[in-house]
Wavefront OBJ file of the C-alpha trace (Angstrom):
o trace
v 5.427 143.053 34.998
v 5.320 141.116 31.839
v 4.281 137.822 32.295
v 6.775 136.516 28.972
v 9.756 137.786 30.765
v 8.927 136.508 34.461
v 8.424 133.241 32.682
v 11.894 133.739 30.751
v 13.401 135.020 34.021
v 12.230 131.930 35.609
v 13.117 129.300 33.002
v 16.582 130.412 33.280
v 16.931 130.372 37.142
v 15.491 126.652 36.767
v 18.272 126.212 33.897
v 21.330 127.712 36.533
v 19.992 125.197 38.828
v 19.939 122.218 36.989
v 23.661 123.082 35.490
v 25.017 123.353 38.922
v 23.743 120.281 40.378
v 24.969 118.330 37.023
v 28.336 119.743 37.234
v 28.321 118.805 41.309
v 26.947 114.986 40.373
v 29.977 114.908 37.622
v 32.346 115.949 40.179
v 31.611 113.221 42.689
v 31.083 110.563 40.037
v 34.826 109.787 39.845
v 34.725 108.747 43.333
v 31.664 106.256 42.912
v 31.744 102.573 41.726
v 31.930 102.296 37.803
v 28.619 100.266 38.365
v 27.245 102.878 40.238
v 27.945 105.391 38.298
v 26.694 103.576 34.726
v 23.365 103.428 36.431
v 22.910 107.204 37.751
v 23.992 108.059 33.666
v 21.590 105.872 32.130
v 19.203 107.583 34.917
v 20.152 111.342 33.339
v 19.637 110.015 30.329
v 16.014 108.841 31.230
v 15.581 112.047 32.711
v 16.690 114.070 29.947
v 14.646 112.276 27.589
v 11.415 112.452 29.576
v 11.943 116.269 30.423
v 12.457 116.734 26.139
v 8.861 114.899 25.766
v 7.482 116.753 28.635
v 8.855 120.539 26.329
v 7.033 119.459 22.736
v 4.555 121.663 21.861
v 0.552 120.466 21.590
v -0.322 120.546 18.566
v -3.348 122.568 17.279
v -4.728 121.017 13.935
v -7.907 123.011 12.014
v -10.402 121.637 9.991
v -12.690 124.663 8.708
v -12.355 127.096 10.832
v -12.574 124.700 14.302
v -9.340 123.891 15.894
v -9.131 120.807 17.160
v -6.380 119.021 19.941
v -4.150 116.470 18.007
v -6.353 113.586 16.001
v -10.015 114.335 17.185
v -12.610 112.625 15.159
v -15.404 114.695 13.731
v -18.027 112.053 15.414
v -16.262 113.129 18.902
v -16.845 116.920 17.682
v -20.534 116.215 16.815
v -21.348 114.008 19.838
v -19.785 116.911 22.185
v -22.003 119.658 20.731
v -25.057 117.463 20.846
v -24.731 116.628 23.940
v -26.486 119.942 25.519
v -29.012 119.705 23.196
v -30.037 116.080 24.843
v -29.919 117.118 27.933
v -32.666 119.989 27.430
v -34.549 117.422 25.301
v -34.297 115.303 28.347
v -34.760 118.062 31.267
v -38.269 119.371 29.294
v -39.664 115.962 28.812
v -39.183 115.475 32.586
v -40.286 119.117 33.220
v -43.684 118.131 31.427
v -43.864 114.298 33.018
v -43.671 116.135 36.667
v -46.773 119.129 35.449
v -48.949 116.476 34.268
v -48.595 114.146 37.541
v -49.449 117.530 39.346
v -52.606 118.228 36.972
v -53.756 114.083 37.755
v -52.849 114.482 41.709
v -55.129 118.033 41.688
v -58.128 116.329 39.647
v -57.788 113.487 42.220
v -57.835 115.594 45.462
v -61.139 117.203 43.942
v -62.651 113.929 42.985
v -62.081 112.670 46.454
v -63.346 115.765 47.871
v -66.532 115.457 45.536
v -67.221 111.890 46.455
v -66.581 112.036 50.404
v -68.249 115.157 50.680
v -72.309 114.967 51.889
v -73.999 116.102 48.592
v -77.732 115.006 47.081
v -77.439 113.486 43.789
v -78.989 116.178 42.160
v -76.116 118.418 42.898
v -74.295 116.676 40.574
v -76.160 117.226 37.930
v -76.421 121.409 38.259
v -74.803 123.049 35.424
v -74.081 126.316 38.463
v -72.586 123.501 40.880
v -70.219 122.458 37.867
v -69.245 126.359 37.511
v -68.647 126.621 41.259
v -66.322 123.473 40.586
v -64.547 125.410 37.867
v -64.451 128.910 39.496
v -62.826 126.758 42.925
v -60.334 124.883 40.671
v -59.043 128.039 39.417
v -58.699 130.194 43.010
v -56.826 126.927 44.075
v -54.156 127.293 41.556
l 1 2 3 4 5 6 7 8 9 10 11 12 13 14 15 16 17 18 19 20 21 22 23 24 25 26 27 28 29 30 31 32 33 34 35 36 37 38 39 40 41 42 43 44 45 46 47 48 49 50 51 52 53 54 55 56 57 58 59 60 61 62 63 64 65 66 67 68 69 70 71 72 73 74 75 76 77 78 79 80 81 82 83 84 85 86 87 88 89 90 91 92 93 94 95 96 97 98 99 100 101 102 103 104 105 106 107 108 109 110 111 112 113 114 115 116 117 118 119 120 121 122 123 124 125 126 127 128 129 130 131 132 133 134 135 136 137 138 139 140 141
């Protein structure tokens, strides 16, 4: 079914409706105080007038090709598309904070390692022992 005429179909039910229960409200208004029944017009008249502000159209305004909603600013437009951008600026500098505490905690565990372990002194100094180092380092990862 097409949606237009559903929509059609169903503004005019709505339409029916609201005629019906006017014309019933007029009826019994001659019966009702004159007080009374200023207040319940000035009421319809609110009603009517919020119900014609409620039915304007939004308006759609372009500037170069970009439609915009009503009076946007063209700092709003340029904040809203940089906004992404700092956010990835942001999420990679925090990506690259949390590697490089993970590189200093690893260096530290094999520090500690090196200086609780039971070595002589000259172990230190063995250009094969500093290879071994290297070589563990890199099966670790």
């Amino acid at each position: 079914m097409n949606t237009f005429s559903s929509t059609t179909a169903s503004n005019r039910a709505e339409d029916r409706f609201g005629r019906a229960v006017a014309a019933r409200l007029s009826q019994g208004q001659a019966r009702l105080h004159p007080d009374i029944g200023e207040r319940l017009r000035v009421a319809r008249q609110q009603a009517l007038a919020r119900r014609k502000m409620e039915a304007t159209p939004l308006i759609v305004q372009t500037r170069g090709g970009e439609a915009t909603l009503g009076q946007a600013s063209r700092w709003w437009s340029w904040g809203s598309s940089l906004l992404p951008l700092a956010v990835l600026v942001v999420g990679l500098i925090s990506i690259a904070q949390w590697q490089a505490e993970e590189r200093a905690d690893a260096i530290a565990e094999v520090d500690a390692a090196l200086l609780t372990d039971e070595l002589p002194t000259a172990a230190y100094t063995d250009p094969g022992f500093k290879q071994f180092l290297q070589r563990e380092s890199a099966a670790d990862r």
